[in-house]
mmCIF file of the N, C-alpha and C atoms, coordinates in Angstrom:
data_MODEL
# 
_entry.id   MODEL 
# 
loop_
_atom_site.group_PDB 
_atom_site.id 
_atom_site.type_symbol 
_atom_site.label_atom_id 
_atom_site.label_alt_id 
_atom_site.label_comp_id 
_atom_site.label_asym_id 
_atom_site.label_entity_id 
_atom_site.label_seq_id 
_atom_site.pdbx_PDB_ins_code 
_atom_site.Cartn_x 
_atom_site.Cartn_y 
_atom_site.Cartn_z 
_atom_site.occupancy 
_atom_site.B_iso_or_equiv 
_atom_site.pdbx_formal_charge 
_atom_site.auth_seq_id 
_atom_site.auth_comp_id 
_atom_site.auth_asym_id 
_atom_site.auth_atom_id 
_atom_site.pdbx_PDB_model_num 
ATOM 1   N N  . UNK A 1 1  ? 133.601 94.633  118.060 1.00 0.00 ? 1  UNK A N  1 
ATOM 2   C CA . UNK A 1 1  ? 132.741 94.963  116.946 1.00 0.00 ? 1  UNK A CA 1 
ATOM 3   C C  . UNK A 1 1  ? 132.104 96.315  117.221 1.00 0.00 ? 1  UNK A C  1 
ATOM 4   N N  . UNK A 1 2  ? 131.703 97.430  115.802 1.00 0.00 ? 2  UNK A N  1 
ATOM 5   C CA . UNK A 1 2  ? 131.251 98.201  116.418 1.00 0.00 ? 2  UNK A CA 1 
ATOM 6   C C  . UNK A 1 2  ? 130.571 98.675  115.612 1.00 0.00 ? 2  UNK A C  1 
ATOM 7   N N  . UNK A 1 3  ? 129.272 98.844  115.507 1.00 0.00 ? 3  UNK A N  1 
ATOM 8   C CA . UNK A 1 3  ? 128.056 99.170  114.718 1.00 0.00 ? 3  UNK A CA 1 
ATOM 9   C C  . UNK A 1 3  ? 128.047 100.983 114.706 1.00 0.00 ? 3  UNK A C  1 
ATOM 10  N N  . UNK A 1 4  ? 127.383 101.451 113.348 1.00 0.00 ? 4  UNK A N  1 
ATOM 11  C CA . UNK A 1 4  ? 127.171 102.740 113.208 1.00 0.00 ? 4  UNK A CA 1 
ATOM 12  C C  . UNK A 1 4  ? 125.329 103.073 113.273 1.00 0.00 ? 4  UNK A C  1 
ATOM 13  N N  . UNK A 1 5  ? 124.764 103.693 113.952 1.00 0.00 ? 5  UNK A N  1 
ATOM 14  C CA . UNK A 1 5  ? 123.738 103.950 113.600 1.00 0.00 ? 5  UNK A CA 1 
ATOM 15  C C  . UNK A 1 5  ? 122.638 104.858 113.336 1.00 0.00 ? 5  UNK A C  1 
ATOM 16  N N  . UNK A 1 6  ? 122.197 105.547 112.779 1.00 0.00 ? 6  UNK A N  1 
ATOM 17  C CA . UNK A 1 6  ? 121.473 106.560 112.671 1.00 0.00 ? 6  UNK A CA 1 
ATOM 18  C C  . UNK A 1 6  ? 121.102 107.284 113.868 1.00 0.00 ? 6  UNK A C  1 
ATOM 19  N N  . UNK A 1 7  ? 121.265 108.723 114.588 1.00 0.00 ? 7  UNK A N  1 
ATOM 20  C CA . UNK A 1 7  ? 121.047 109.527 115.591 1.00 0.00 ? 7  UNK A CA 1 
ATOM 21  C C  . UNK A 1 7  ? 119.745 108.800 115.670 1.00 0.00 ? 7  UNK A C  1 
ATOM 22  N N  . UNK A 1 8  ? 118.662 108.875 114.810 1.00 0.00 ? 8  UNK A N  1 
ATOM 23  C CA . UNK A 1 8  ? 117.317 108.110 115.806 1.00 0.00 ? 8  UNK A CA 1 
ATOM 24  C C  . UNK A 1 8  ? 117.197 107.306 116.607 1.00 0.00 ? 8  UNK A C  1 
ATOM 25  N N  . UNK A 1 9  ? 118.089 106.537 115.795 1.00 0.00 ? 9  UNK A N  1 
ATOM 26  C CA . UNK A 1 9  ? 118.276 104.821 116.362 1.00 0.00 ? 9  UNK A CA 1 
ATOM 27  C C  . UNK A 1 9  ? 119.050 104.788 117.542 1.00 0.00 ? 9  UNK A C  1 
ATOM 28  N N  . UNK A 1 10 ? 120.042 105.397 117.936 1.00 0.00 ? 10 UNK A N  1 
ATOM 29  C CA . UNK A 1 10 ? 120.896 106.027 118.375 1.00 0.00 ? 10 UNK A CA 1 
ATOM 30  C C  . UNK A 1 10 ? 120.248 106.113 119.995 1.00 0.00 ? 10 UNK A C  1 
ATOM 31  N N  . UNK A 1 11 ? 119.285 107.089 119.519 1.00 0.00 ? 11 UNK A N  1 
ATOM 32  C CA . UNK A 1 11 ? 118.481 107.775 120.944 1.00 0.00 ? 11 UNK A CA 1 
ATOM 33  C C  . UNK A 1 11 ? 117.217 106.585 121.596 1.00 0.00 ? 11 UNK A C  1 
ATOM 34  N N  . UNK A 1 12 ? 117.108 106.049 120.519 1.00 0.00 ? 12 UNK A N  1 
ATOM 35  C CA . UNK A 1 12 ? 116.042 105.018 120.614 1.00 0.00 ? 12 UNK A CA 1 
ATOM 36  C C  . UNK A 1 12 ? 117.114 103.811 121.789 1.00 0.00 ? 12 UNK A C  1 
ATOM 37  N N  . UNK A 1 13 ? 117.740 103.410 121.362 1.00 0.00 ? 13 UNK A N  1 
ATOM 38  C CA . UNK A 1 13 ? 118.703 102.250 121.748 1.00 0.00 ? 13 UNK A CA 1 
ATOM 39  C C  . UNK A 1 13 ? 119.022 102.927 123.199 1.00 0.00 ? 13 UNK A C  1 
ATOM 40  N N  . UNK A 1 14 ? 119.253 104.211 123.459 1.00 0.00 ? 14 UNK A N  1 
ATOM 41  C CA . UNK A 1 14 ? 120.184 105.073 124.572 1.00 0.00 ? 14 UNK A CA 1 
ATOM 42  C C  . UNK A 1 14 ? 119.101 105.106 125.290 1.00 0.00 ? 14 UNK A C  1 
ATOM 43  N N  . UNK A 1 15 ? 118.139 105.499 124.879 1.00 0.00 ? 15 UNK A N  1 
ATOM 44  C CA . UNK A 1 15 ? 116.514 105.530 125.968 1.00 0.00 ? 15 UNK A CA 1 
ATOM 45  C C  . UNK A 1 15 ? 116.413 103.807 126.276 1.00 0.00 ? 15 UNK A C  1 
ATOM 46  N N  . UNK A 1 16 ? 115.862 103.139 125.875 1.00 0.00 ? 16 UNK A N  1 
ATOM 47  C CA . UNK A 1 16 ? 116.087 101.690 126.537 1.00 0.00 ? 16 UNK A CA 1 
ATOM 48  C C  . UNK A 1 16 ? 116.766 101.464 127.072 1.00 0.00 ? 16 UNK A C  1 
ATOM 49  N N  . UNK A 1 17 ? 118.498 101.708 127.632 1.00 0.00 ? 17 UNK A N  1 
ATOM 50  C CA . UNK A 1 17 ? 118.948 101.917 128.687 1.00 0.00 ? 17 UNK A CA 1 
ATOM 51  C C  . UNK A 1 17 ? 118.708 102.191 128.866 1.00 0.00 ? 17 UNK A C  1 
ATOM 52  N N  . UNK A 1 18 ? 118.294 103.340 129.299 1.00 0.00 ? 18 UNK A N  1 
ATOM 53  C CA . UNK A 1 18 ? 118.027 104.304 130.543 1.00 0.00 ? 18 UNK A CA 1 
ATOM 54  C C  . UNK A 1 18 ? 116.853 104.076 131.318 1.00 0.00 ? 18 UNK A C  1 
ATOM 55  N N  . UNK A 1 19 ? 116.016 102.982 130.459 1.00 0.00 ? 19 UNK A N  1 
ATOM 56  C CA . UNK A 1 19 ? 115.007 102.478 131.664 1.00 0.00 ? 19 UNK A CA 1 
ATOM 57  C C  . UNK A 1 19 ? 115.533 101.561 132.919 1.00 0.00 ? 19 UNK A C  1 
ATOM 58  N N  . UNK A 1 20 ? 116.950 101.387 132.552 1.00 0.00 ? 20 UNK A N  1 
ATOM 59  C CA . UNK A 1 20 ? 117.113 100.701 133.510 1.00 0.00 ? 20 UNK A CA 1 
ATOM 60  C C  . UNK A 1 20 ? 117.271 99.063  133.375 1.00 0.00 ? 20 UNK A C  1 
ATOM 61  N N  . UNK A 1 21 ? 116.803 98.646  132.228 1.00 0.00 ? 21 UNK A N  1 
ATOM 62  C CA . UNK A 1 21 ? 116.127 97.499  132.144 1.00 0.00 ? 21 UNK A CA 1 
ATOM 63  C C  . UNK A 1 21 ? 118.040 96.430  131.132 1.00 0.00 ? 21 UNK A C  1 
ATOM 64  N N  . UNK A 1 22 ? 118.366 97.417  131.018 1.00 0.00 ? 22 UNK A N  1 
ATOM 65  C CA . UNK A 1 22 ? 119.526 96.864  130.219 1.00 0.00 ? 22 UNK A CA 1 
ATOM 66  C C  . UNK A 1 22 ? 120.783 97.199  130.973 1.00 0.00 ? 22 UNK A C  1 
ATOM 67  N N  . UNK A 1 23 ? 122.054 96.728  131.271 1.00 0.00 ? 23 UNK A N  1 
ATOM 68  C CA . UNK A 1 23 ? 123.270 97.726  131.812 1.00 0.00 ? 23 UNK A CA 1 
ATOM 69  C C  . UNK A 1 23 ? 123.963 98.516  131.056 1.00 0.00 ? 23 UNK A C  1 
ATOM 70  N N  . UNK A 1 24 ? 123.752 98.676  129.942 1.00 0.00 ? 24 UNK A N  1 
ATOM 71  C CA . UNK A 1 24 ? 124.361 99.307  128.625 1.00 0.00 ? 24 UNK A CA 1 
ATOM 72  C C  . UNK A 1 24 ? 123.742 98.765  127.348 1.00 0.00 ? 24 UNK A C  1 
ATOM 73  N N  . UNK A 1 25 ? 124.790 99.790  126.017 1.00 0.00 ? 25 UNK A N  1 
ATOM 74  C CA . UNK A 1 25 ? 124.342 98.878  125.304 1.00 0.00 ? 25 UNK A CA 1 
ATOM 75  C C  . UNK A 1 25 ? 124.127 97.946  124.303 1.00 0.00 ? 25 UNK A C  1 
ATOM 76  N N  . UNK A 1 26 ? 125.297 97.184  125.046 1.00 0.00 ? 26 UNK A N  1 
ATOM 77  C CA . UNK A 1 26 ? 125.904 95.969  124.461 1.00 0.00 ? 26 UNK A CA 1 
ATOM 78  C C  . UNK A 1 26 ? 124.710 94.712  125.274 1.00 0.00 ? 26 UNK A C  1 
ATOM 79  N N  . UNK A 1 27 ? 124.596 95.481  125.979 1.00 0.00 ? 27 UNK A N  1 
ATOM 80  C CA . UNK A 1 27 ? 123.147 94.063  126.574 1.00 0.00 ? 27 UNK A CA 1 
ATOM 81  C C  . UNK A 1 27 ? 122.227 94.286  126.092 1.00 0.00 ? 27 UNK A C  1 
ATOM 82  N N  . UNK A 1 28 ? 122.111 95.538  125.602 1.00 0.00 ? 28 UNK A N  1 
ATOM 83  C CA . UNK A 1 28 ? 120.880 96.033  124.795 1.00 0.00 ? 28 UNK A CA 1 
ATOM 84  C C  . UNK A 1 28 ? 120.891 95.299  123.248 1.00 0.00 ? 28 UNK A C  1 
ATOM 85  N N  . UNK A 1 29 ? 121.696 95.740  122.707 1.00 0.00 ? 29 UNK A N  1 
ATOM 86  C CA . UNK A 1 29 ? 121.685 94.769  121.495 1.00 0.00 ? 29 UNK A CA 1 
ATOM 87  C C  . UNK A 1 29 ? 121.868 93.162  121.053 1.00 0.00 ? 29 UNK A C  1 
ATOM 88  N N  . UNK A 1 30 ? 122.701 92.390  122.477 1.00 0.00 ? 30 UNK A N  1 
ATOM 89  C CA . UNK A 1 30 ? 122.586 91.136  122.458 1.00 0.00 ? 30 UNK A CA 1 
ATOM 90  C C  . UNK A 1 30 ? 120.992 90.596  122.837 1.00 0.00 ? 30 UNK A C  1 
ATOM 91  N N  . UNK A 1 31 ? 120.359 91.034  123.566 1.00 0.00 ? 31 UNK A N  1 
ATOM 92  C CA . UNK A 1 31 ? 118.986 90.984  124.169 1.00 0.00 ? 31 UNK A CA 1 
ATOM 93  C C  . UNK A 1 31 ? 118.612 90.918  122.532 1.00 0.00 ? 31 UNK A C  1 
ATOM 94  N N  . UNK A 1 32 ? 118.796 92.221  122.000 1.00 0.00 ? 32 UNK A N  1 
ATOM 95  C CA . UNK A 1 32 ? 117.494 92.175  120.569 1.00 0.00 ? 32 UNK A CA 1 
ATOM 96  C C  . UNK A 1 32 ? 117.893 91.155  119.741 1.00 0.00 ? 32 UNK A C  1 
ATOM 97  N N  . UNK A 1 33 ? 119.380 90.556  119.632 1.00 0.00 ? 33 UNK A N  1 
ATOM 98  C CA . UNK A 1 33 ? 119.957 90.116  118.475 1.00 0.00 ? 33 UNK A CA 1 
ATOM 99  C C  . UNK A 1 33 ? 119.322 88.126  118.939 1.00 0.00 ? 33 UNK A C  1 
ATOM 100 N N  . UNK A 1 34 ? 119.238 88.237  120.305 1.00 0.00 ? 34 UNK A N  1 
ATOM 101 C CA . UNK A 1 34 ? 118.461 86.949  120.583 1.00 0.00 ? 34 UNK A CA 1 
ATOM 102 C C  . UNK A 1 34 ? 117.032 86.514  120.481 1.00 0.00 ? 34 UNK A C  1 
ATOM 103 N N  . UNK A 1 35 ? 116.217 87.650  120.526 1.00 0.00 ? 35 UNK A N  1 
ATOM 104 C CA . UNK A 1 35 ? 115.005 87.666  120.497 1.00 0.00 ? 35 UNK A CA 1 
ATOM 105 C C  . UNK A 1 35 ? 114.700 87.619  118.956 1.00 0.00 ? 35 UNK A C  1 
ATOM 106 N N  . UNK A 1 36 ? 115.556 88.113  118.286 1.00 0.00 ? 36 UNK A N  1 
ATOM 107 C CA . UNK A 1 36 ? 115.483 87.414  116.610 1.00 0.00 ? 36 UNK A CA 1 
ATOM 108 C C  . UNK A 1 36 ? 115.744 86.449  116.372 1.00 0.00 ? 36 UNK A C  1 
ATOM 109 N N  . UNK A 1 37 ? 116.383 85.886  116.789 1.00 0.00 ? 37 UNK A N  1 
ATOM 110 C CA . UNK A 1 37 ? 117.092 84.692  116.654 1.00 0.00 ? 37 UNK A CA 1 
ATOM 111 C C  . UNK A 1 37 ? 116.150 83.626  117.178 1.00 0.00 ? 37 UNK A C  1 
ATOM 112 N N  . UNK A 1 38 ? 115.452 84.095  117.998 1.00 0.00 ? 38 UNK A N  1 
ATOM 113 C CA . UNK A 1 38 ? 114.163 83.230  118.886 1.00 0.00 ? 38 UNK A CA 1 
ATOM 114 C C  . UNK A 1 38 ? 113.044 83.153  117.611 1.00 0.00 ? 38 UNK A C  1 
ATOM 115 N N  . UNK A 1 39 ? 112.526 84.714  117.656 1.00 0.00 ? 39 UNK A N  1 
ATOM 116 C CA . UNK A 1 39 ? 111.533 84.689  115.893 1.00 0.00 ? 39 UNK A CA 1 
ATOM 117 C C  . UNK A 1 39 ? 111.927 83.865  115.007 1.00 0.00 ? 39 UNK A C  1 
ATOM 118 N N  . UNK A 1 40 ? 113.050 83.852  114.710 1.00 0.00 ? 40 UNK A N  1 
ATOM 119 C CA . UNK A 1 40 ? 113.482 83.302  113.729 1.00 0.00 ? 40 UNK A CA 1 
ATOM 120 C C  . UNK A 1 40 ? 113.274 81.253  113.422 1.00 0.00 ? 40 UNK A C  1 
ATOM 121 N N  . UNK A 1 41 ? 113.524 81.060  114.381 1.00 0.00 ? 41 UNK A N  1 
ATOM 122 C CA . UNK A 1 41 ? 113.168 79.533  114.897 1.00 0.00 ? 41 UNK A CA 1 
ATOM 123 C C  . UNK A 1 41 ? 112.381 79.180  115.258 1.00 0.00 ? 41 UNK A C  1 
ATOM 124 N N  . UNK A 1 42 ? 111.093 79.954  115.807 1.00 0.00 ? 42 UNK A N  1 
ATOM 125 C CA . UNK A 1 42 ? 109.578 79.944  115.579 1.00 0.00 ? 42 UNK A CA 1 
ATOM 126 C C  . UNK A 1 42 ? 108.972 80.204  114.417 1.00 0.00 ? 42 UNK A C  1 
ATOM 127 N N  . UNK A 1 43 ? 109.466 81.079  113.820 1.00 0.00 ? 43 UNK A N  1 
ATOM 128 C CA . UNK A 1 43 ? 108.909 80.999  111.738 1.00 0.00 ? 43 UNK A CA 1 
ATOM 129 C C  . UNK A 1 43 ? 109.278 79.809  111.709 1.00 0.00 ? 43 UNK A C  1 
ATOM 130 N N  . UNK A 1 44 ? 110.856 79.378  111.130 1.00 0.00 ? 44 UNK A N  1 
ATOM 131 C CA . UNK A 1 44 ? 110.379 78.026  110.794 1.00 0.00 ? 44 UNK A CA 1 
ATOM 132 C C  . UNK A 1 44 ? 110.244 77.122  111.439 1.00 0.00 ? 44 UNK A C  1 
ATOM 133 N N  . UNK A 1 45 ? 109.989 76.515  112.848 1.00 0.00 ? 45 UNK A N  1 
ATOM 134 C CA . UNK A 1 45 ? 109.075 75.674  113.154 1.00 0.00 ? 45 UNK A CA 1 
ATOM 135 C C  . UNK A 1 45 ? 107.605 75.658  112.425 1.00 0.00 ? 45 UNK A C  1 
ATOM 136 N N  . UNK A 1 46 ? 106.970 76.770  112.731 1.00 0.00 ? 46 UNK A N  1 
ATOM 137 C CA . UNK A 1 46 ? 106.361 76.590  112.022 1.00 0.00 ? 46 UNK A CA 1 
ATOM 138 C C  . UNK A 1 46 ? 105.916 76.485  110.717 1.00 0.00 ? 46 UNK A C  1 
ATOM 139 N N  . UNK A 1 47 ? 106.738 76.834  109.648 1.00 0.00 ? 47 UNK A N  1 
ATOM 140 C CA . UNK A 1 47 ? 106.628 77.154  108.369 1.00 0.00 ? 47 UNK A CA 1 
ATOM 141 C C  . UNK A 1 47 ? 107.034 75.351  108.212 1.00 0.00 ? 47 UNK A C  1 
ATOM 142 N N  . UNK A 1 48 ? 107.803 74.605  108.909 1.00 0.00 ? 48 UNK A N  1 
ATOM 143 C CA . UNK A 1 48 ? 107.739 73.031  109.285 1.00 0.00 ? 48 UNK A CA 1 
ATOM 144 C C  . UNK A 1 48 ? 107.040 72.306  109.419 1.00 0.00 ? 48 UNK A C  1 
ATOM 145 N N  . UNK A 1 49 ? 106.077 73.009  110.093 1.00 0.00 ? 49 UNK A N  1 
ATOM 146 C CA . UNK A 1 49 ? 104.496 72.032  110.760 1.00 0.00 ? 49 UNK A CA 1 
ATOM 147 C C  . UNK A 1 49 ? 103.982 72.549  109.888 1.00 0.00 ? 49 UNK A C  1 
ATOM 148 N N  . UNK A 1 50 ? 103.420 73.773  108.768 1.00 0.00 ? 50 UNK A N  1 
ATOM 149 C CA . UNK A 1 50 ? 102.750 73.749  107.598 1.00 0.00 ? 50 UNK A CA 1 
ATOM 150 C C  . UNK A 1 50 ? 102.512 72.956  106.728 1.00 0.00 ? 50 UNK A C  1 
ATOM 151 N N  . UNK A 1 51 ? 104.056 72.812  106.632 1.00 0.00 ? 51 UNK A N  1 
ATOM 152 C CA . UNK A 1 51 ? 104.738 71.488  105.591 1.00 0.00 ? 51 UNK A CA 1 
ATOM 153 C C  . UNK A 1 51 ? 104.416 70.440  105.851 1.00 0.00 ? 51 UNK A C  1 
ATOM 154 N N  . UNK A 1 52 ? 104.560 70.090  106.914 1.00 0.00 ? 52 UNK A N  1 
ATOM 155 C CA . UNK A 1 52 ? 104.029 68.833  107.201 1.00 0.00 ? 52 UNK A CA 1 
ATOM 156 C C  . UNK A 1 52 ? 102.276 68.552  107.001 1.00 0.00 ? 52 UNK A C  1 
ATOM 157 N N  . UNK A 1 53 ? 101.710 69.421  107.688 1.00 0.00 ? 53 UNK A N  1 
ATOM 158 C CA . UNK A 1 53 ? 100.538 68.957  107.503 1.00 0.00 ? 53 UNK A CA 1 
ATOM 159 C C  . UNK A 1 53 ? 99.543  68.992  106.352 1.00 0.00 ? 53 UNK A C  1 
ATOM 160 N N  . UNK A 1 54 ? 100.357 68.847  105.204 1.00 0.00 ? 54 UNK A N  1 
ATOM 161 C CA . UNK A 1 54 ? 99.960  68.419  104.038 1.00 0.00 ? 54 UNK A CA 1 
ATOM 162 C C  . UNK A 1 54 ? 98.772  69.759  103.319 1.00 0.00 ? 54 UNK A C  1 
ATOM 163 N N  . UNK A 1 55 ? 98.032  69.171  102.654 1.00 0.00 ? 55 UNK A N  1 
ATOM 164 C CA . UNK A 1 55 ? 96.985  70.729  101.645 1.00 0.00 ? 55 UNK A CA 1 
ATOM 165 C C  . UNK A 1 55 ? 95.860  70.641  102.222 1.00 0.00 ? 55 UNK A C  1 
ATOM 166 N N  . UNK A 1 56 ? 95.174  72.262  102.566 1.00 0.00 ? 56 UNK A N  1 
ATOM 167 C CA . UNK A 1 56 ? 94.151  72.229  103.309 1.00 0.00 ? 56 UNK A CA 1 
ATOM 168 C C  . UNK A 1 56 ? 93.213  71.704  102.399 1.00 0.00 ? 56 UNK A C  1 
ATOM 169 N N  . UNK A 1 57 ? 91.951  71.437  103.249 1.00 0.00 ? 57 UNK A N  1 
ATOM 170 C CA . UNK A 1 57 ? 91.033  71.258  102.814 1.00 0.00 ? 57 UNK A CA 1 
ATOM 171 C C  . UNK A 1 57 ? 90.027  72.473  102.214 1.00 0.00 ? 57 UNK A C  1 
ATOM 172 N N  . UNK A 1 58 ? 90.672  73.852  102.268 1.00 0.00 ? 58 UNK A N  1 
ATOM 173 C CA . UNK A 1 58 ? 89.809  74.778  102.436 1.00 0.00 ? 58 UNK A CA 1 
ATOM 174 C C  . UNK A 1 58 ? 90.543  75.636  101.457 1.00 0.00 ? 58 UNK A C  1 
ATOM 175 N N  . UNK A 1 59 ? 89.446  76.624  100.447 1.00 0.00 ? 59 UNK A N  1 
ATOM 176 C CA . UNK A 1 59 ? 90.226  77.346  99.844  1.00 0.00 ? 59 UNK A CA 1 
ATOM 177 C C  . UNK A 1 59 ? 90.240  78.114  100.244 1.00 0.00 ? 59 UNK A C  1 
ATOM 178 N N  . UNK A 1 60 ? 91.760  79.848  99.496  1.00 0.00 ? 60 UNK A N  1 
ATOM 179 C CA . UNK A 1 60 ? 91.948  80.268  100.140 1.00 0.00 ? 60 UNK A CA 1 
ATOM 180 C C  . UNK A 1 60 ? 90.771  81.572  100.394 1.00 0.00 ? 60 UNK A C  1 
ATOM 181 N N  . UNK A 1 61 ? 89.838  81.516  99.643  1.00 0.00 ? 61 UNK A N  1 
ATOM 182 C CA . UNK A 1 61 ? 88.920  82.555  100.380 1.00 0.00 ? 61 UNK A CA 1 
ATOM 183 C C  . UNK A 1 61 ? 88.232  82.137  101.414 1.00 0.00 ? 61 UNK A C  1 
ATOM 184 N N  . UNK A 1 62 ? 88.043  80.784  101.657 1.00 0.00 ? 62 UNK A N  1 
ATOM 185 C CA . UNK A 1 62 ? 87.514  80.512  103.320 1.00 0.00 ? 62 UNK A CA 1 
ATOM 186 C C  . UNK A 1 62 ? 88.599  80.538  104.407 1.00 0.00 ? 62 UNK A C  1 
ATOM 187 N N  . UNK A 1 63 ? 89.676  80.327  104.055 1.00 0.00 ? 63 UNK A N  1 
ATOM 188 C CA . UNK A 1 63 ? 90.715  80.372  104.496 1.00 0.00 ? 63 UNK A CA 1 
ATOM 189 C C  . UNK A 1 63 ? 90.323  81.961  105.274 1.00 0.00 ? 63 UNK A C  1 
ATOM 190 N N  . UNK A 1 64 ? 91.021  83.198  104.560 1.00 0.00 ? 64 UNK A N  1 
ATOM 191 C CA . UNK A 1 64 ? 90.543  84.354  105.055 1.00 0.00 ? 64 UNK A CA 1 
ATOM 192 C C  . UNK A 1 64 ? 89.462  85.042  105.984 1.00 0.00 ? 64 UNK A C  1 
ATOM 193 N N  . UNK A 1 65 ? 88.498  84.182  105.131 1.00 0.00 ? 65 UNK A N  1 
ATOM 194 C CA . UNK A 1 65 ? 87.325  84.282  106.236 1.00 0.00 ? 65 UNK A CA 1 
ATOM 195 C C  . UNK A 1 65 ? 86.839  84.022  107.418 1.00 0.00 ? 65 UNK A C  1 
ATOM 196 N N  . UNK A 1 66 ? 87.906  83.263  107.621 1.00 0.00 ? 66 UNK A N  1 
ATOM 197 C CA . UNK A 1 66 ? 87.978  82.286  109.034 1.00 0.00 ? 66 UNK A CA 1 
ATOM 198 C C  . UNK A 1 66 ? 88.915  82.894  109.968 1.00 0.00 ? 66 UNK A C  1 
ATOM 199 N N  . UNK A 1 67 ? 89.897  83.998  109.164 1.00 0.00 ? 67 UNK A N  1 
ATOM 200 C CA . UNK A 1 67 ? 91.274  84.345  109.975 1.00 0.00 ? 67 UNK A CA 1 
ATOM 201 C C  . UNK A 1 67 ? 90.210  85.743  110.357 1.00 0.00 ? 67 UNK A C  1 
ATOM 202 N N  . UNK A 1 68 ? 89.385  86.327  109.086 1.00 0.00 ? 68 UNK A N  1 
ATOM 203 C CA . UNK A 1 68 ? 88.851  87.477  109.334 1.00 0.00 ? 68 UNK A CA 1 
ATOM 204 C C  . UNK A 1 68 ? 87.695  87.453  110.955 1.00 0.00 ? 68 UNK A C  1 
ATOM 205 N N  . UNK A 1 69 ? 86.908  86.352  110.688 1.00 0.00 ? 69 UNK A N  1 
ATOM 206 C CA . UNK A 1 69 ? 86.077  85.838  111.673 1.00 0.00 ? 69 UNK A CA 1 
ATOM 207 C C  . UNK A 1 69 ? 87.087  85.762  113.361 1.00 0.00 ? 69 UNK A C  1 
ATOM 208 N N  . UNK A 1 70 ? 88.067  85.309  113.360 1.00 0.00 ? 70 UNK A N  1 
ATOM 209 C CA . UNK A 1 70 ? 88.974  85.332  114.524 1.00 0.00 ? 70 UNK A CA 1 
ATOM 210 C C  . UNK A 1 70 ? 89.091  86.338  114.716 1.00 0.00 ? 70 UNK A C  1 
ATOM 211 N N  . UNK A 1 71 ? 89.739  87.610  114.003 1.00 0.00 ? 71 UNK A N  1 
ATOM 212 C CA . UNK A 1 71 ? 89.985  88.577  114.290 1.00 0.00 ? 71 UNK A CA 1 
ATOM 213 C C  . UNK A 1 71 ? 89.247  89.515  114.839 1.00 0.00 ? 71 UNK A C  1 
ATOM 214 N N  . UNK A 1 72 ? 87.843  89.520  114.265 1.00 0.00 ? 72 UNK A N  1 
ATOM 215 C CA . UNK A 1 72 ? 86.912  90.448  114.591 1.00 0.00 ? 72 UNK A CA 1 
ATOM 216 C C  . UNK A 1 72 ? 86.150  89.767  115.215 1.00 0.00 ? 72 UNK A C  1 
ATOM 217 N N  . UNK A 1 73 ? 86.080  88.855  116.161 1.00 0.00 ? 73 UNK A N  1 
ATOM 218 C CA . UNK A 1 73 ? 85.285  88.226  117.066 1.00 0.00 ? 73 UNK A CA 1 
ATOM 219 C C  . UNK A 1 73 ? 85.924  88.716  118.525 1.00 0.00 ? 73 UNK A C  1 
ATOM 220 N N  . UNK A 1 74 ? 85.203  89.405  119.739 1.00 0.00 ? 74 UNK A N  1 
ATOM 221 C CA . UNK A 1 74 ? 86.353  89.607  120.737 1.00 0.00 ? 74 UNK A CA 1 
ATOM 222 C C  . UNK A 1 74 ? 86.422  88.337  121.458 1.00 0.00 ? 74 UNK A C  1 
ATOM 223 N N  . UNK A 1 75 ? 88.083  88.462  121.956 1.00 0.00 ? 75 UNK A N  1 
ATOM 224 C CA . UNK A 1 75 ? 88.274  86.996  123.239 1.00 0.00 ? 75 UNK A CA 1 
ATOM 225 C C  . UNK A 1 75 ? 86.890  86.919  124.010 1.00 0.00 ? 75 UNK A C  1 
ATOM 226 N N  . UNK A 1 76 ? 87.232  85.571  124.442 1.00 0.00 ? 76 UNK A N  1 
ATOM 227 C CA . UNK A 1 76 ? 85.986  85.454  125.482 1.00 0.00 ? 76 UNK A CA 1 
ATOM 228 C C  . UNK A 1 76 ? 86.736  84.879  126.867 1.00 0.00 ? 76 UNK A C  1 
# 
């Protein structure tokens, strides 16, 4: 198989070899093409357990407010 890709992409993909971290880059792109494939089955797991757990109790402007409150609260 053999993919075409834009000179950016190109240099982008060729520099990640070259850290060393890949042997080429056909390991380079199986690596990314799994790690989607990983995302991918964590969305829907969870988009599963959404489903499942039936209608919040909360509408969606508390909803927000609560994601906003997480966000802008630092770890502890």
């Amino acid at each position: 198989m053999n993919i075409s890709l834009p000179a950016e992409l190109k240099a982008f993909v060729e520099a990640q070899v070259a850290t060393g971290q890949f042997a080429n880059v056909s390991d380079y792109m199986r690596d990314v093409i799994r790690e989607r494939q990983q995302a991918v089955e964590r969305l829907r797991a969870l988009i599963e357990e959404g489903e499942a757990s039936g209608d919040s109790p909360y509408t969606i402007d508390e909803i927000i407010a609560r994601a906003r409150e997480q966000f802008e609260s630092p770890a502890a």
